[in-house]
C-alpha positions, 0 to 999 in steps of 0.5 A: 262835579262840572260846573259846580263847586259845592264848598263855595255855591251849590250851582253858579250855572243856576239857581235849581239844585240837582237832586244830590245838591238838595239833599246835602242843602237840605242835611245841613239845614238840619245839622243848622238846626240841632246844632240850635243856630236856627229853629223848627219855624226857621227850618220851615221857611227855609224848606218853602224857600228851597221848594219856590226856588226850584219850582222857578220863584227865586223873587219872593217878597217876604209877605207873599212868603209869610201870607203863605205860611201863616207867619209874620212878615218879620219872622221871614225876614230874620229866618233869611238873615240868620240863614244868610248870616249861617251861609245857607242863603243869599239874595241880591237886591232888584230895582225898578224905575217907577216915574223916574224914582229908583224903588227897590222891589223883591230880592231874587234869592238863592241857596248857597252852601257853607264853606265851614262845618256846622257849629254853634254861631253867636247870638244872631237876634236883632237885641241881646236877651239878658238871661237874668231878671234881676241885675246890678242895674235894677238894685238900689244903690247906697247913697247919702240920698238914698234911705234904703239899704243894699240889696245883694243877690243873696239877700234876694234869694234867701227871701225867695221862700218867704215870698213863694210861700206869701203868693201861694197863701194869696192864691187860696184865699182867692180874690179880694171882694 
C-alpha cells in the first residue's frame, strides 16, 4: 500500500485519508459501536472529527467542536478519550510562548487504526457506576449501639410488594391538602 501501513496508523505521510482509509475508518467505527464501547453521540463527534480532519482542521479546540454539535464540552472531551483509549484517534499537544509563559493551546489530532480486532473494552468512564442501589454499605449493621436489626437482601425483596402496593394507593389518593 505505499506508504501507508493501515494496522499500525491509517497514513503517517498525513493527516487526510484516501477514500478506502476512510471507509475502513469509518466501518470500525461502527464495529466500535455495536460492539457498545462507544455510543450514537460518540459516534457523531468522531464522524465531525473525521470530516474537519480531512477538510484540512486537524487543530479543533473541544469547545469549537462541542459549539458546533450542540454539546458539551466534557462530552467532546471524553468521546476523544474513549476513542484514543479504543485506538481510533490520537492527538498531540500544541504549546504557545505567550509573555514568556509556555501555554498549551489546541491539540492537533489525527485518525489512526486499531492494531487489534473490534471487541468488548473495559469500563472507560471517568467513575465506575455501580449497577445495584442498594449495597453492604448502605444496610445497618448489628452492633451493641445499634438498635435496629439486620437487614438482608432478602428481607428487602420480600417487602417490595408491600412497599409497590403502599406508593400506588398513595398515588390515587392524590396530594395531601
Amino acid at each position: 500500500m505505499g506508504i501507508c501501513d493501515l494496522p499500525a496508523t491509517l497514513c503517517e505521510g498525513g493527516n487526510v485519508l484516501t477514500d478506502g482509509q476512510a471507509f475502513l475508518w469509518r466501518q470500525r467505527l461502527r464495529q466500535e459501536r455495536a460492539r457498545r464501547n462507544i455510543t450514537d453521540l460518540h459516534v457523531r463527534i468522531l464522524d465531525f472529527t473525521q470530516g474537519a480532519i480531512e477538510a484540512g482542521a486537524d487543530e479543533m479546540s473541544h469547545a469549537t467542536v462541542a459549539e458546533a454539535l450542540g454539546v458539551s464540552v466534557r462530552v467532546v472531551g471524553d468521546t476523544y478519550r474513549r476513542a484514543k483509549g479504543i485506538g481510533l484517534l490520537e492527538w498531540d499537544a500544541q504549546f504557545r510562548n505567550a509573555g514568556g509563559v509556555r501555554r498549551r493551546t489546541v491539540n492537533r489530532y489525527r485518525l489512526t487504526m486499531p492494531d487489534r480486532p473490534a471487541e468488548q473494552s473495559p469500563d472507560m468512564r471517568r467513575k465506575p457506576v455501580f449497577k445495584s442501589h442498594l449495597t453492604s454499605s448502605s444496610l445497618p449493621y448489628s452492633s451493641a449501639q445499634c438498635a435496629e436489626p439486620v437487614v438482608t437482601l432478602e428481607a428487602v425483596r420480600a417487602a417490595w410488594p408491600a412497599r409497590q402496593a403502599r406508593l400506588l394507593a398513595a398515588f390515587r389518593r392524590g396530594p395531601a391538602l
